[in-house]
VOBA-1610 file (N, C-alpha, C; in pm, whole numbers, padded with zeros to 5 digits, always signed):
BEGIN
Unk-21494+04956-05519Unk-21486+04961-05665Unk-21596+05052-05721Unk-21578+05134-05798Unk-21661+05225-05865Unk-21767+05148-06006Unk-21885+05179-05928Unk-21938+05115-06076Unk-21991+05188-06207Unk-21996+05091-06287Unk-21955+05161-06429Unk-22141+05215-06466Unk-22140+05292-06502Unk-22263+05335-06587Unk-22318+05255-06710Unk-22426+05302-06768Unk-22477+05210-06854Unk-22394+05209-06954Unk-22337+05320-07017Unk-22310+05345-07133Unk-22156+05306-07111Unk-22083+05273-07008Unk-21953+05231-06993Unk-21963+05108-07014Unk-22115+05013-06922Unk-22110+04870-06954Unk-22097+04858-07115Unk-22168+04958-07222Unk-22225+04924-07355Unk-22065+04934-07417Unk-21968+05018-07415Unk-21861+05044-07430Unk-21816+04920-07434Unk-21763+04878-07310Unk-21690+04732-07252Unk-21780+04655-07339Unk-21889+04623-07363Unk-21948+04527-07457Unk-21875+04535-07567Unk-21916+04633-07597Unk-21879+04653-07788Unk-21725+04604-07804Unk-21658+04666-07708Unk-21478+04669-07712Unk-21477+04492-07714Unk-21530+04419-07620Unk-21514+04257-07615Unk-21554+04196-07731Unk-21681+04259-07764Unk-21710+04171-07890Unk-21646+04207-08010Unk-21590+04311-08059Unk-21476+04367-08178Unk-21361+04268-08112Unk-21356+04280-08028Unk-21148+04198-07993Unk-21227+04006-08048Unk-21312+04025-07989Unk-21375+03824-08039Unk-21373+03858-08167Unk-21457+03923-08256Unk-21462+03931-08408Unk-21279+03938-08468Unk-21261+04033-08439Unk-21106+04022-08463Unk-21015+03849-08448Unk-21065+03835-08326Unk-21021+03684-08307Unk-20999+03623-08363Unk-21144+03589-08445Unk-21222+03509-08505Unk-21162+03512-08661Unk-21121+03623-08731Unk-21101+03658-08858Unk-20948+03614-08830Unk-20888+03643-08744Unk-20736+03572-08740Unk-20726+03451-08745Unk-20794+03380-08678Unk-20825+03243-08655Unk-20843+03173-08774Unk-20974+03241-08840Unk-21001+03169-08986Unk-20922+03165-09087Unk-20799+03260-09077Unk-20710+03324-09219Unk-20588+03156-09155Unk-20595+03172-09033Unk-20488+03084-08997Unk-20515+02961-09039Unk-20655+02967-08979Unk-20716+02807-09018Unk-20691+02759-09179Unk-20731+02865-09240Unk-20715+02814-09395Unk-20580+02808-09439Unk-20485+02867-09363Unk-20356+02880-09393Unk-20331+02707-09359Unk-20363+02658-09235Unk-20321+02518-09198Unk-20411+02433-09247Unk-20520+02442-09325Unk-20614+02363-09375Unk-20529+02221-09453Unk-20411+02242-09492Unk-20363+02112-09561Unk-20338+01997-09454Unk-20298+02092-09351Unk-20216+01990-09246Unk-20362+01926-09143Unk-20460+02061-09108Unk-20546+01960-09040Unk-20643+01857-09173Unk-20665+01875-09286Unk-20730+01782-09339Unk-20641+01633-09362Unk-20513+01661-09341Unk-20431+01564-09341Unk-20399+01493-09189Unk-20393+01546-09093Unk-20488+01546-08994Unk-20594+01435-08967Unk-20660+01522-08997Unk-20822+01429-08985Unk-20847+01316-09098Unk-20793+01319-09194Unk-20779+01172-09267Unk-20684+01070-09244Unk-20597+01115-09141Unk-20522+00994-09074Unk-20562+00885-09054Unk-20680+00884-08919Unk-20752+00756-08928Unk-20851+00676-08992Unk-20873+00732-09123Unk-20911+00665-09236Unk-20834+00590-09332Unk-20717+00748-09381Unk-20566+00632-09431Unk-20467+00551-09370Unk-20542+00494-09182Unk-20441+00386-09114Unk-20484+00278-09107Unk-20645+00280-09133Unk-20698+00122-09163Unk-20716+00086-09303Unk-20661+00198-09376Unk-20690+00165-09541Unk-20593+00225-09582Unk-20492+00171-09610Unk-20338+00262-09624Unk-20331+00233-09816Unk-20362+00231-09888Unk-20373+00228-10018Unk-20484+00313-10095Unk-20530+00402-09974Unk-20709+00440-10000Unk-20662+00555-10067Unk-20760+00680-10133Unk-20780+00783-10150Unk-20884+00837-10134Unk-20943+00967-10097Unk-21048+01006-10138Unk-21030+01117-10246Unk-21155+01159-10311Unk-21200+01233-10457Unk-21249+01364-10452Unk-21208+01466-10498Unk-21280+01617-10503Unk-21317+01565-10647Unk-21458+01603-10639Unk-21552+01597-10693Unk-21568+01722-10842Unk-21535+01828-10782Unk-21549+01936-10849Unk-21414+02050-10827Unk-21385+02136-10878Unk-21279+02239-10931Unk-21299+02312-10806Unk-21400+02331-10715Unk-21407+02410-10578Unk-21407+02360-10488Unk-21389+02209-10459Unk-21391+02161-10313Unk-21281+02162-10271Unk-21163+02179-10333Unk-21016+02249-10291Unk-21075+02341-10176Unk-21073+02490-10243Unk-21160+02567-10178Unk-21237+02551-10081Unk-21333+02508-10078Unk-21451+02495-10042Unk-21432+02384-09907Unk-21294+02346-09917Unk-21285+02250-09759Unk-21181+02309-09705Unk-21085+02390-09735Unk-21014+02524-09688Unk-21116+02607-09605Unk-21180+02660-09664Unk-21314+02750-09586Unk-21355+02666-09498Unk-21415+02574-09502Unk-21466+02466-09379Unk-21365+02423-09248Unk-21270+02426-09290Unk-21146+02409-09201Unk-21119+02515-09130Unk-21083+02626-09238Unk-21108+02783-09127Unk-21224+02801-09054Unk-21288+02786-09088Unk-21417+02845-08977Unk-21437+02720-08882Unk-21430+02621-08905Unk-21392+02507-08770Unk-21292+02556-08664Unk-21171+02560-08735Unk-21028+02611-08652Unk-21104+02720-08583Unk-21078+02816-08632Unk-21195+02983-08598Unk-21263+02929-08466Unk-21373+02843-08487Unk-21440+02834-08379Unk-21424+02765-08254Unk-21311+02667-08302Unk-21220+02596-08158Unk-21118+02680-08102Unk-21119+02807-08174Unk-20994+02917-08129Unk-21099+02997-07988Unk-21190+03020-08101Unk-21280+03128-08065Unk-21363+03141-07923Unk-21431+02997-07936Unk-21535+02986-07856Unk-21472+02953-07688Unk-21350+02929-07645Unk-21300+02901-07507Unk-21271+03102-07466Unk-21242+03136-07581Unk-21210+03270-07542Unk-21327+03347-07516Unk-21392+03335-07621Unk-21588+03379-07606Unk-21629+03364-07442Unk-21586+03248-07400Unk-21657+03219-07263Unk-21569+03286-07174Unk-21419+03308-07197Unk-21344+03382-07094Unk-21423+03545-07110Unk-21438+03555-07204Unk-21479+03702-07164Unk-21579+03708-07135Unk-21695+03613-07188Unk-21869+03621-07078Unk-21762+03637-06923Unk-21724+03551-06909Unk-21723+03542-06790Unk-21636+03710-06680Unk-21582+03757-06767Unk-21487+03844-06699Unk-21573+03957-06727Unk-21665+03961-06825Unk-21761+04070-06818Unk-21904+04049-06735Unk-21908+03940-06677Unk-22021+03972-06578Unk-21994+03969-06434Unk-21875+03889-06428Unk-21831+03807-06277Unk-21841+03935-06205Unk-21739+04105-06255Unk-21790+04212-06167Unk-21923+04225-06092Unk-21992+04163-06137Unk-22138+04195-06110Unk-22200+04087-05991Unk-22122+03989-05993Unk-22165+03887-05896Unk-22118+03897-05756Unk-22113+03802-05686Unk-22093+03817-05560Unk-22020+03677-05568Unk-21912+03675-05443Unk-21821+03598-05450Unk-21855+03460-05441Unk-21969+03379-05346Unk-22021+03269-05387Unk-22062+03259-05489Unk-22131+03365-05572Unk-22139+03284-05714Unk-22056+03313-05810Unk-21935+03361-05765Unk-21809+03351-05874Unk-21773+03205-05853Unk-21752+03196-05694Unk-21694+03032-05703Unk-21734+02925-05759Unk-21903+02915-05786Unk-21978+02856-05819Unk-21953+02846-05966Unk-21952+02942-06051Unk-21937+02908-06182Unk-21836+02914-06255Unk-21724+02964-06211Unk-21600+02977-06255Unk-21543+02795-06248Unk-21568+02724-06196Unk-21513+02558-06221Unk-21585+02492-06355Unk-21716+02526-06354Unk-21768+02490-06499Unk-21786+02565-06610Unk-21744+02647-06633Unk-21620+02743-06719Unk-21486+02678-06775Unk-21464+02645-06661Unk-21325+02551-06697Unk-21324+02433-06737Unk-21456+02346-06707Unk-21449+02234-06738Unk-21512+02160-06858Unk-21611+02286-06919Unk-21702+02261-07033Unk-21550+02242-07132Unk-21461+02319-07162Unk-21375+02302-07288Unk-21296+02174-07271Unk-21286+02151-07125Unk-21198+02058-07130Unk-21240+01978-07174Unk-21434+01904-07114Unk-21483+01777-07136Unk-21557+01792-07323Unk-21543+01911-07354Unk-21529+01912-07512Unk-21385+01851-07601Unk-21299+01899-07534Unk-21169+01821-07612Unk-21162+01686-07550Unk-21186+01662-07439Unk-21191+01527-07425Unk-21298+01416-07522Unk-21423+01457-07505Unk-21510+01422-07595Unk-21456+01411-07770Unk-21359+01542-07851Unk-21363+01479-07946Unk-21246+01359-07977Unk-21119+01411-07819Unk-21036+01320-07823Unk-21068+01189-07865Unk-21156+01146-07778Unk-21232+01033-07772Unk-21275+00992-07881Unk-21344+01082-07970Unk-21377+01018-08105Unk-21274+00982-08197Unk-21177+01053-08180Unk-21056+01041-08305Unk-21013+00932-08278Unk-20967+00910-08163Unk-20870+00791-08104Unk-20919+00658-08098Unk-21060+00687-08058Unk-21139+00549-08001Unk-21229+00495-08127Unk-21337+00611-08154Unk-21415+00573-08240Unk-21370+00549-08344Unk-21342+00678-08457Unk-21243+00692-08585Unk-21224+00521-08655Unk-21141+00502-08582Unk-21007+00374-08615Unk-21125+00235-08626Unk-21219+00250-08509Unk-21326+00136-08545Unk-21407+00131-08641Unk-21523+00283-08646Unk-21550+00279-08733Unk-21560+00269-08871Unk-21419+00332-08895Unk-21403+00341-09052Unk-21319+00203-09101Unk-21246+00145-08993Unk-21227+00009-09016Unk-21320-00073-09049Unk-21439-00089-08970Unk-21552-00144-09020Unk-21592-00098-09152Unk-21641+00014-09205Unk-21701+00055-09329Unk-21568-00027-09461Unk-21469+00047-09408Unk-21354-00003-09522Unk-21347-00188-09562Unk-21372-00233-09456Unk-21350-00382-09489Unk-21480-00438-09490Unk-21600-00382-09455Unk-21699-00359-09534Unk-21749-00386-09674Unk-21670-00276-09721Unk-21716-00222-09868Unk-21581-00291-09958Unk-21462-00329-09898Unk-21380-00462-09982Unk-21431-00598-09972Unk-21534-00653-09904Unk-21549-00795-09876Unk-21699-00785-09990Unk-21727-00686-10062Unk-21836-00708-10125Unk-21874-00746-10228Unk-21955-00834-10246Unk-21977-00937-10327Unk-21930-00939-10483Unk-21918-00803-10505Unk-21919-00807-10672Unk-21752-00693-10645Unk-21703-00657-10774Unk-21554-00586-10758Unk-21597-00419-10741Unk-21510-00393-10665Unk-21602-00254-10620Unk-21461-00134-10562Unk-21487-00020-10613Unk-21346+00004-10610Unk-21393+00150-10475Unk-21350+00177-10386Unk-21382+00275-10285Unk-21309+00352-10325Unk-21410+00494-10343Unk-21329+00631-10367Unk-21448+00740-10289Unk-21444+00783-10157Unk-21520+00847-10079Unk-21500+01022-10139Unk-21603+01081-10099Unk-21590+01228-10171Unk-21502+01277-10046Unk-21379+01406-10063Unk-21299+01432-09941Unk-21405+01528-09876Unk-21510+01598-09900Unk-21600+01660-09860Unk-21676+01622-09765Unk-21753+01506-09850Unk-21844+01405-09746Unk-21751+01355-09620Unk-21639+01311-09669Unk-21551+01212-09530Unk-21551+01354-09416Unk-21477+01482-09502Unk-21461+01574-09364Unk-21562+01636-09281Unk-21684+01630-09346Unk-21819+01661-09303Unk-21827+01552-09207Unk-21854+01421-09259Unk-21897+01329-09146Unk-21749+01285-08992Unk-21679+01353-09053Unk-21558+01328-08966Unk-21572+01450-08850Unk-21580+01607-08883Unk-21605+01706-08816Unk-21748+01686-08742Unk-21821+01629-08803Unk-21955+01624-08770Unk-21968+01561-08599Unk-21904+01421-08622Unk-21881+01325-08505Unk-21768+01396-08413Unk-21695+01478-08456Unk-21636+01513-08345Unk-21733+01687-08236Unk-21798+01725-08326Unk-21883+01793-08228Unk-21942+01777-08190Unk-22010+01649-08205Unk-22114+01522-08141Unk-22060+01490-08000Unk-21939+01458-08038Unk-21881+01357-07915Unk-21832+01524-07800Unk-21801+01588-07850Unk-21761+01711-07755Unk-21880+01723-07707Unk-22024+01761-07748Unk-22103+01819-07727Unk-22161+01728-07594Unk-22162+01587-07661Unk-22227+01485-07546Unk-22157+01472-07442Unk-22026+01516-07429Unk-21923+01516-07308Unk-22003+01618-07232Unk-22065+01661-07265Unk-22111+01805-07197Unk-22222+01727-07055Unk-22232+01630-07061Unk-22369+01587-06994Unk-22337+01574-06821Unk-22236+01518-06800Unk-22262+01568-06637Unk-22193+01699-06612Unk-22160+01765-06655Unk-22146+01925-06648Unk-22307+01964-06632Unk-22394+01911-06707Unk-22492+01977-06716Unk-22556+01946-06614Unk-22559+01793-06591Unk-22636+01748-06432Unk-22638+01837-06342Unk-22465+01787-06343Unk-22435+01843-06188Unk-22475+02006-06187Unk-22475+02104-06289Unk-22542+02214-06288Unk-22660+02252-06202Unk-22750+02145-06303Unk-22867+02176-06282Unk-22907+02149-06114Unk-22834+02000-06044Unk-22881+01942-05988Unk-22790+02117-05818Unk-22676+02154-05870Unk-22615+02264-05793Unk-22733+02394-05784Unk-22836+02398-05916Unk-22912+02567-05835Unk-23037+02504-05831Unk-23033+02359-05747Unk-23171+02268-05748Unk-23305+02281-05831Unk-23281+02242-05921Unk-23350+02207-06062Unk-23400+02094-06037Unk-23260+01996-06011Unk-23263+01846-06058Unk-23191+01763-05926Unk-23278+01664-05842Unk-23245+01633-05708Unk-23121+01481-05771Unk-23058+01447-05677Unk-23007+01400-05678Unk-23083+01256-05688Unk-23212+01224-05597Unk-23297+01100-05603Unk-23350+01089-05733Unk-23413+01219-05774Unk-23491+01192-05881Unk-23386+01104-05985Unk-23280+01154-05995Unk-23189+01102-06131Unk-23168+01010-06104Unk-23180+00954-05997Unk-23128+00781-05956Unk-23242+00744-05984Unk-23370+00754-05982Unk-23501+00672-05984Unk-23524+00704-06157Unk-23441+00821-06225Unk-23497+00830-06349Unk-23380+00730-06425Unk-23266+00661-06415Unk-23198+00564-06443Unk-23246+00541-06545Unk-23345+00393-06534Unk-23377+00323-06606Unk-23418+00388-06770Unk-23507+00501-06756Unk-23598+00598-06844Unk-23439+00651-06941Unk-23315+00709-06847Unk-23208+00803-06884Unk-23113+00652-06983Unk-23105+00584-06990Unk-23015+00424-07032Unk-23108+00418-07232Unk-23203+00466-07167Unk-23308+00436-07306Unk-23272+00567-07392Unk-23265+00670-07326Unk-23251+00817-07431Unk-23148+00810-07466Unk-23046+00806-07343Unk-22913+00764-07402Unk-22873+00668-07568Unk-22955+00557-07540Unk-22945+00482-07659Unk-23022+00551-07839Unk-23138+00620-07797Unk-23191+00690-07851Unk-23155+00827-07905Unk-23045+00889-07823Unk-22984+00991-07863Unk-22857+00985-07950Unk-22750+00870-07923Unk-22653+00805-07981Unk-22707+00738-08145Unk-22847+00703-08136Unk-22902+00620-08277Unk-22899+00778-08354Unk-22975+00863-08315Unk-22985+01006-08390Unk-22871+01072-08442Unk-22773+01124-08333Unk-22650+01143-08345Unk-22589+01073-08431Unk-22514+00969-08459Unk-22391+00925-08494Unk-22499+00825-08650Unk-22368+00809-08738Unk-22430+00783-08850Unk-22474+00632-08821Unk-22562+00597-08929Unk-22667+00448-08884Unk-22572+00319-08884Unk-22507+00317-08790Unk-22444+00172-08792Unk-22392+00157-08662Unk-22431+00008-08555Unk-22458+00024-08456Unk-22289+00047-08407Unk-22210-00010-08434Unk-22085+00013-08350Unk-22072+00181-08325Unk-22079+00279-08418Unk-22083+00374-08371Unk-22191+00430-08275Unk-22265+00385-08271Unk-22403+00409-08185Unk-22331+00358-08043Unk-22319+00224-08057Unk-22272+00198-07889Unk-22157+00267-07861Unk-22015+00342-07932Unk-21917+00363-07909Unk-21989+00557-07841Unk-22097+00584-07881Unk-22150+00723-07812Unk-22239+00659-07692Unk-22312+00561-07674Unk-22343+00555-07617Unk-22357+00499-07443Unk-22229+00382-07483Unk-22106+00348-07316Unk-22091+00483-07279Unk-22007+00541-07344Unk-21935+00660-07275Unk-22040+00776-07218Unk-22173+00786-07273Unk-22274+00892-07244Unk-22312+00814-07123Unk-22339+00680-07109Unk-22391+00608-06966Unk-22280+00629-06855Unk-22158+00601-06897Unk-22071+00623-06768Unk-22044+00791-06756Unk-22051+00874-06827Unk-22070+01038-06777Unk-22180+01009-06732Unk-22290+00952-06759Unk-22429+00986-06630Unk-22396+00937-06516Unk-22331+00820-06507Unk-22297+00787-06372Unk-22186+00823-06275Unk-22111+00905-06385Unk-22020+00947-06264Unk-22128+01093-06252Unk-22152+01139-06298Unk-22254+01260-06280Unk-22316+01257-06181Unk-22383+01145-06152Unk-22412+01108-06002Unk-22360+01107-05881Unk-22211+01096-05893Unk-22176+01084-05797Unk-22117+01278-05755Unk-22160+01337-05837Unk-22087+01469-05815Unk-22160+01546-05772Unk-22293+01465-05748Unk-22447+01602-05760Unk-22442+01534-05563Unk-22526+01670-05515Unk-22548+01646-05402Unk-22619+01594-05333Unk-22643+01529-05221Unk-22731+01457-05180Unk-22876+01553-05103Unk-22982+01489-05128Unk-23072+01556-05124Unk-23113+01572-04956
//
């Protein structure tokens, strides 16, 4: 294979990153185009434990203004699996075939254990949490009428789902680290006890202040550490 010169690599750069920008601007026009359907969407599991509910735009631009938020979300769940196909097809020339094999599986598996992760929140968390808040804020003492801003709900709704993608990320990362020996396989078994506490500590930060959501990030972050364990190699 003939290799490319500097100014051919800079070429091939520029050409990848214009086709992503391009992407990206399709993505967002689309996104805002479907913005009714995913905000309808994502308030599903708020209007299935509170089926009489509404939420409130506040002002004459949050129409707007959660259209735009929706596109550039969409945009970036379009965007960013493709972003990594082309890191990857623009350097892999350059590697050598053990370390194509090597990183080409966690390539593949970061998006997955991201959609799994927010799966997880919609399906699992969602329906608990906001069940709790909703019957919550009807059992309260004085007459009280719930009308959430649609802003705030899609903020804290988008919010938790890049939370929960992001924290899916964690034995991807182990097993990474523990594959170009960073991180031994003993050490993480003896660091257990120390890793159970951050875990809990990272889930309190993350997810908004109320413990069911805290434990609902934080089971699932303990059992990715432990199967994480079992994927890393023995020392």
């Amino acid at each position: 294979m003939q290799e490319m010169t500097l100014m051919q690599h800079f070429a091939e750069l520029r050409r990848r990153v214009l086709y992503l920008a391009l992407i990206f601007v399709v993505s967002f026009f689309v996104g805002v185009y479907l913005s009714p359907m995913i905000q309808e969407f994502l308030t599903a599991p708020l209007l299935n434990v509170w089926p009489n509910g509404a939420l409130q735009y506040n002002g004459l631009s949050d129409g707007m203004m959660i259209s735009f938020s929706l596109g550039v979300t969409f945009a970036l769940l379009v965007s960013l699996p493709i972003a990594m196909w082309h890191v990857w097809a623009y350097v892999a020339p350059g590697l050598k075939n053990k370390e194509r094999d090597f990183i080409w599986p966690f390539l593949v598996m970061s998006p997955v254990l991201f959609l799994i992760g927010m799966a997880f929140a919609f399906y699992v968390l969602f329906p608990v949490v906001f069940g709790f808040f909703v019957e919550l804020n009807l059992d309260a003492p004085v007459p009280a009428m719930i009308m959430p801003a649609a802003r705030d709900y899609l903020g804290v709704a988008i919010g938790l789902l890049k939370v929960f993608g992001v924290a899916f990320q964690l034995p991807l990362i182990l097993v990474l680290l523990n594959r170009i020996g960073v991180l031994s396989r003993n050490r993480v078994v003896k660091f257990r006890r120390y890793a159970i506490v951050l875990i809990a500590v990272a889930a309190a930060i993350l997810t908004p202040p109320d413990v069911v959501s805290q434990i609902l990030l934080a089971i699932p972050l303990w059992l990715l550490f432990e199967i994480s364990i079992l994927f890393m190699r023995h020392d």
